[in-house]
C-alpha positions in Angstrom: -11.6 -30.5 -1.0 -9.1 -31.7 -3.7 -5.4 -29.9 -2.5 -2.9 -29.4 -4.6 1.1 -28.5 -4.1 3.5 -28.0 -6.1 6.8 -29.7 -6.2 8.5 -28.4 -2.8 5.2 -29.6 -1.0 4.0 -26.3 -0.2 0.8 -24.5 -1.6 -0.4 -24.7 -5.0 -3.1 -22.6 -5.2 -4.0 -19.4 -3.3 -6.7 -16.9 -3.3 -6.5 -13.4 -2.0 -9.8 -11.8 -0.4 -9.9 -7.7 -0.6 -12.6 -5.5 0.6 -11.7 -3.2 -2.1 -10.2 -3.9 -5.7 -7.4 -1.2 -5.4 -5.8 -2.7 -2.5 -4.6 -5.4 -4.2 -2.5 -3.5 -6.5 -1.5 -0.6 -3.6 -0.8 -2.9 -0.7 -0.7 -6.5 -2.2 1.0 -6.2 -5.9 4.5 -7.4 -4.6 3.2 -10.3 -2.5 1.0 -11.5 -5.2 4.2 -11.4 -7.8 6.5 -13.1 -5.2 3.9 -16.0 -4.6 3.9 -16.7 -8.3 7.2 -16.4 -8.5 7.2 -19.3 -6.1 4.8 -21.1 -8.8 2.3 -20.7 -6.5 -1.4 -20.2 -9.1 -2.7 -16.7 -7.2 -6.2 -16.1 -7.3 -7.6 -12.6 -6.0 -11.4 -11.6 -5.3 -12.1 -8.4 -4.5 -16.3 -6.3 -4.8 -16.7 -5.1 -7.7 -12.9 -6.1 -9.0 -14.5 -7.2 -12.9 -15.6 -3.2 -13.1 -12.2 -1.9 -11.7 -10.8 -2.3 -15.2 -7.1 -0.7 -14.7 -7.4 -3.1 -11.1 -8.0 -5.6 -13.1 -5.8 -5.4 -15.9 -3.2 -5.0 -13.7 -3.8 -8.0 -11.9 -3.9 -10.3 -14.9 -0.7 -9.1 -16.3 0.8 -9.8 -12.8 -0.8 -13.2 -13.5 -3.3 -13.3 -11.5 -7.0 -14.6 -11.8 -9.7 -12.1 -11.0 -12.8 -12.9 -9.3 -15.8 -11.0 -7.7 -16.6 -11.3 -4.2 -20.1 -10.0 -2.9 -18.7 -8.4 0.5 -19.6 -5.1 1.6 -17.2 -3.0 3.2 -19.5 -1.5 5.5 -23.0 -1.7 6.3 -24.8 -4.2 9.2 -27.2 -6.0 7.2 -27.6 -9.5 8.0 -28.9 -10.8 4.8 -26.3 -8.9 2.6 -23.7 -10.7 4.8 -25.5 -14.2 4.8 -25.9 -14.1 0.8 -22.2 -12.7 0.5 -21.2 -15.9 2.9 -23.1 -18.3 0.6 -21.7 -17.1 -2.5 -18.1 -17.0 -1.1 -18.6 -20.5 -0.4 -19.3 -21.3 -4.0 -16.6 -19.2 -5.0 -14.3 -21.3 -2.8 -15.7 -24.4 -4.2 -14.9 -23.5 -7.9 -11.4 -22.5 -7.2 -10.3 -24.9 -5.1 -7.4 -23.2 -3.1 -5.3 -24.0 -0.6 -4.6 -21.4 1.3 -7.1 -18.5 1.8 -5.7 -14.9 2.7 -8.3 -12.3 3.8 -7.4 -9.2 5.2 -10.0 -5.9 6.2 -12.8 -6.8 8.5 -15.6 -7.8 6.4 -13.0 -10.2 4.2 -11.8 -11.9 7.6 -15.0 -12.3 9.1 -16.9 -14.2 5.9 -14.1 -15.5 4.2 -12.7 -17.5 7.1 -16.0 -19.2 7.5 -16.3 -19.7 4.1 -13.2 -21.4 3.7 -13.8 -23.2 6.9 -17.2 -24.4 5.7 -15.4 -26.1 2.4 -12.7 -27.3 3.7 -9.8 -24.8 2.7 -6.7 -26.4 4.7 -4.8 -22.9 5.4 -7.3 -20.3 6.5 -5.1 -16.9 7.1 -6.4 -13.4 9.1 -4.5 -10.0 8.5 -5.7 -7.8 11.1 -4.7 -4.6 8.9 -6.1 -1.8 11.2 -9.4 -2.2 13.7 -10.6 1.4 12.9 -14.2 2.3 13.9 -15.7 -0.9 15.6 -12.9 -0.2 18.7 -12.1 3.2 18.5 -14.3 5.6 20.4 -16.5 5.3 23.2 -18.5 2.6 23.3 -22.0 4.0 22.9 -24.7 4.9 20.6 -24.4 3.1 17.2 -20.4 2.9 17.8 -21.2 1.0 20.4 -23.8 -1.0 18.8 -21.2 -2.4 15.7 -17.9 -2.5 18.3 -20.5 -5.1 19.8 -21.4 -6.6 16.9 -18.2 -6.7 15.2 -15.8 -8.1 18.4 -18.9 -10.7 18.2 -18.2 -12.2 14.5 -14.6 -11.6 14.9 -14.4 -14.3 17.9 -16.7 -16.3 15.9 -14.6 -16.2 12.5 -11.0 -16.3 14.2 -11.5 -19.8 16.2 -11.8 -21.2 12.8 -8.2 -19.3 11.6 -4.9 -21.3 10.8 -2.7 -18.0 11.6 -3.4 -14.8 12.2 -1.1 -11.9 11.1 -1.1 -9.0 13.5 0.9 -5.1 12.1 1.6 -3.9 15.5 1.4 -6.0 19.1 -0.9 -3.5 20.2 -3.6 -5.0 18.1 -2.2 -8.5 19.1 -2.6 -7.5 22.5 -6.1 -6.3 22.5 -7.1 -9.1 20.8 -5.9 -11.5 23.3 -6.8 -9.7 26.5 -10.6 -9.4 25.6 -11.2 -13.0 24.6 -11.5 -12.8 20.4 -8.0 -14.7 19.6 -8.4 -18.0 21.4 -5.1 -19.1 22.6 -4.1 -22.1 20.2 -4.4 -20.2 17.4 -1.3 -19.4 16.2 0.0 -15.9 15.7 2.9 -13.6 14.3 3.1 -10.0 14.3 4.7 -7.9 11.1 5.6 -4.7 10.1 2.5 -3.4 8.4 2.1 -3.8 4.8 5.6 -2.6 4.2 6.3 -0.1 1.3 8.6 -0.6 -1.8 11.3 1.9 -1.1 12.6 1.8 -4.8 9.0 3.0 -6.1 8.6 5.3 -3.2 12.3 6.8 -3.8 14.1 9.8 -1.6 12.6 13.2 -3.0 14.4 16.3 -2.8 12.2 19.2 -0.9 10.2 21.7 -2.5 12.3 24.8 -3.3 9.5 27.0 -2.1 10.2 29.1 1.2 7.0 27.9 2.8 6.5 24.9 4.9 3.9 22.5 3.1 2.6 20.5 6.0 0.9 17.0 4.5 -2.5 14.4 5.7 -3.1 11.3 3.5 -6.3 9.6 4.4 -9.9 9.0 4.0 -12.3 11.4 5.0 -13.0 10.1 8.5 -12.7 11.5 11.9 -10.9 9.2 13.6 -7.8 9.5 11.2 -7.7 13.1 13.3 -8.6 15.8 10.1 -10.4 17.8 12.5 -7.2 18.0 14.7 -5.4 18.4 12.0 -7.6 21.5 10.6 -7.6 22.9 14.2 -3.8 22.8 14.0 -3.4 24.2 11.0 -5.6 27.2 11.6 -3.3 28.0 14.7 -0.2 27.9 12.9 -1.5 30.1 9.7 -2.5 32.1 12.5 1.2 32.6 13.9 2.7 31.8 10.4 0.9 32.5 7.6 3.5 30.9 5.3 3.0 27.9 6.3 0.6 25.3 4.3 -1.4 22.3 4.9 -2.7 20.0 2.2 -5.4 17.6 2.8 -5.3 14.0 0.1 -8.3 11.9 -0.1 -11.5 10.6 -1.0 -14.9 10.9 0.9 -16.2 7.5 2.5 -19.6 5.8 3.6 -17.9 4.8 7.1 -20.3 6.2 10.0 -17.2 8.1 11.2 -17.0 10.0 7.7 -16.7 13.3 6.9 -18.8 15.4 4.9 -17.9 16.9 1.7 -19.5 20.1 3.1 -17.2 20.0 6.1 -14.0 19.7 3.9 -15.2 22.1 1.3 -15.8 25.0 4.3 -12.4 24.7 5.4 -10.9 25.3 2.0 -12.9 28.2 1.8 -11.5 29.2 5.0 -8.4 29.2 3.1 -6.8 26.6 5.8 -5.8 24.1 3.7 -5.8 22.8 0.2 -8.1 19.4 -0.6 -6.9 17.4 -3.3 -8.9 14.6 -3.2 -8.7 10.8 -4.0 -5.5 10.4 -6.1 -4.1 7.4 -8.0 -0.5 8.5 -7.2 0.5 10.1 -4.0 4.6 10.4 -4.8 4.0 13.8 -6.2 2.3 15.3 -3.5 4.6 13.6 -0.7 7.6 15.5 -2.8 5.5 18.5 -3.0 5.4 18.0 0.9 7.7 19.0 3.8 6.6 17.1 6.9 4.1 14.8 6.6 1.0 14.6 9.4 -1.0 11.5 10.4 -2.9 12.4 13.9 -4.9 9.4 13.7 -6.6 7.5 16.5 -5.7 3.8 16.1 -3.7 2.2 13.1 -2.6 -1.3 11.8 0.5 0.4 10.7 -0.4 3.8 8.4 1.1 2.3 5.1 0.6 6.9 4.2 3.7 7.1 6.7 5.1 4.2 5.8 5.9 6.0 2.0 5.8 9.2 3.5 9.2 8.0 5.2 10.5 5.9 2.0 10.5 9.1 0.4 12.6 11.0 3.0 9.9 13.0 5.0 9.6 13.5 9.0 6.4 12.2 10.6 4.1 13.3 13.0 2.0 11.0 14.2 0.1 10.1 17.5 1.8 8.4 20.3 -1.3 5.4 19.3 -1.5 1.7 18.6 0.2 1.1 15.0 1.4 5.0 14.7 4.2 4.4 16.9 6.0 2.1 15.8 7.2 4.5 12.6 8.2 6.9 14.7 11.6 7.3 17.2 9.9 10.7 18.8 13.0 13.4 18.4 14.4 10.8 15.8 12.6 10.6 12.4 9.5 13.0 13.9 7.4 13.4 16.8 4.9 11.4 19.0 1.8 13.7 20.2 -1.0 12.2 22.5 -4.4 11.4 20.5 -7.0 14.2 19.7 -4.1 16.7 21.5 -4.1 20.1 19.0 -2.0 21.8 21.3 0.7 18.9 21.1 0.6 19.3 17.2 0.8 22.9 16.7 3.9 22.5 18.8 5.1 19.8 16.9 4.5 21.7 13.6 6.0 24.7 15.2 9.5 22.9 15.5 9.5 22.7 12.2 9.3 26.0 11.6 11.6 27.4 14.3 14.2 24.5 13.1 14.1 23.9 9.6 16.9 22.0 9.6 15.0 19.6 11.1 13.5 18.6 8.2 16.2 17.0 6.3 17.7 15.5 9.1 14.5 13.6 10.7 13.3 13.0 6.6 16.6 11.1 6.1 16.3 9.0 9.3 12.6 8.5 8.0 14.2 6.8 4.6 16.9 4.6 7.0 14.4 3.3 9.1 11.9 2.4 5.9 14.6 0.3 4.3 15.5 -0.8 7.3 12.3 -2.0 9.3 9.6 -1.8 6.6 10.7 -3.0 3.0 8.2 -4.6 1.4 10.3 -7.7 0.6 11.4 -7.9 4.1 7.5 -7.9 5.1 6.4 -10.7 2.6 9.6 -12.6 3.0 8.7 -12.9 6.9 4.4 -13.6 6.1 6.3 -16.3 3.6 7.6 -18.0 6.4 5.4 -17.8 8.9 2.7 -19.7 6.0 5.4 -22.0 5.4 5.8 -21.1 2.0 9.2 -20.4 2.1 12.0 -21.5 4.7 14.7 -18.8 4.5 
């Protein structure tokens, strides 16, 4: 393959693979802009990007090329993935980069062999989150794709340059059961980070109730169901209080159904709102924010929940912890606990003052540990982009 750099002898061209257009713009937008900054030519390939049309306009006036990548997010259908391997491969061969950056399982899996296969010299792995193929137990069909999936993930990984890590749980996991073989070379960062000018301090909702808030797809290991459970015995105790639920259904095996979410806001426990665009307005609208989620990469939700100024619960979990000092900036509960988050709720309650005290060491420790710039400066170096 023909490389190119530019005049500091570093990469020229660069492609960015997404299982999903929107990410690019709502977890990649200000590492994209920095890399052309750097006069680096960014190219970004996403399913379906061409018929995200906002995605994609957004992307070009960033200055960005867009391209189509035939990945499927989820599913375990051999031929899909074979044809999406071949045509990654072409796409690869027409544009020529340097340096390939997948993130999200499918992405990581296909695109490092693709690149491997033509010849791309920097082949890079963010491990954002490993979500349903290692949560849970081990059995039935979750069994059957955590099988499958720590299978391809060995496979695709040996032919990695680096590998990015958001928490050293996920580092460690990795390691210990045999899918990161040892020379490959490694770095741990803090999540995604979150731009803590766009996600600015909010002041709290003047209303006397608590407003209690859950960002997330509709799955059940983000812990909705503890969450509901929760709510429902603190309504029960406190009938001020309110819990609102943000996001859009999913085809995950883990999902939940529109029916289930629909009888609970019938129950009158909590208020759905669906998939939004923009989530600043509801974290304002919000008091505390809630993430009781089985396993993270690190939960970019609390990472703008805290730029904003709000205390987080969250589980004491791989990727969840690490945004939270517990009886600092929130509280730590164990996973799938409801009786550790209706106390944790309950504090909230019984100590309002609470709120704006944990919320403001929430907005220290985002500008502090997870700034966006701070995240890319340090994924920058580590690709040897940038030295300082």
């Amino acid at each position: 393959m023909r490389i190119e750099r530019n005049h500091r002898g570093i990469v020229k061209r660069a492609l960015i693979l997404a299982s999903y257009p929107d990410s690019l713009v709502n977890f990649r937008a200000a590492f994209i802009r920095r890399l052309i900054e750097l006069e680096i030519e960014v190219h970004v390939a996403a399913p379906n990007l061409s018929q995200s049309i906002d995605v994609k306009k957004h992307l070009c006036e960033m200055g960005a090329t867009c391209h189509d990548a035939y990945i499927k997010r989820t599913g375990l259908n051999p031929l899909n993935d074979v044809v999406g391997l071949i045509r990654l491969m072409s796409l690869f061969r027409k544009v020529q980069p340097n340096l390939v950056l997948a993130y999200t399982i499918k992405p990581v899996i296909w695109g490092l062999k693709a690149a491997s296969l033509v010849g791309v010299e920097q082949r890079v792995a963010l491990i954002t989150g490993l979500g349903y193929a290692f949560t849970g137990k081990a059995t039935g069909l979750r069994g059957f794709v955590q099988k499958i999936a720590k299978s391809l993930y060995k496979s695709s990984l040996k032919k990695a340059s680096l590998v990015f890590f958001q928490n050293p749980d996920d580092l460690e996991e990795f390691a210990s059961t045999g899918l990161l073989p040892q020379h490959i070379r490694t770095e741990v960062v803090n999540g995604s980070g979150v731009d803590t000018s766009n996600y600015e301090h909010a002041a709290f909702p003047s209303n006397a109730t608590i407003n209690y808030l859950l960002i997330a797809r509709l799955l059940g290991d983000k812990g909705i169901r503890e969450y509901v459970s929760a709510a429902r015995k603190i309504c029960a105790k406190h009938p001020h209080a309110q819990f609102h639920l943000v996001g859009g259904l999913d085809t995950n095996p883990n999902a939940i159904s529109e029916e289930e979410v629909n009888a609970w806001v019938q129950e009158g426990v909590l208020q759905w709102h669906g998939a939004v665009d923009d989530v600043r307005p509801f974290i304002a609208n919000s008091h505390v924010y809630v993430l009781p989620s089985y396993r993270e990469g690190t939960p970019r939700s609390v990472l703008e929940a805290m730029s904003m100024g709000r205390a987080v619960i969250t589980t004491d979990a791989p990727g969840c912890r690490e945004t939270v000092v517990d009886g600092d900036n929130g509280f730590l509960v164990d996973v799938k606990s409801v009786d550790q988050l209706v106390t944790a709720m309950e504090r909230f309650i019984l100590q309002p003052e609470l709120i704006e005290s944990m919320g403001q060491r929430s907005r220290e420790i985002a500008c502090e540990k997870y700034d966006v710039h701070k995240v890319n400066k340090a994924m920058l170096k580590a690709m040897g982009i940038i030295k300082e």
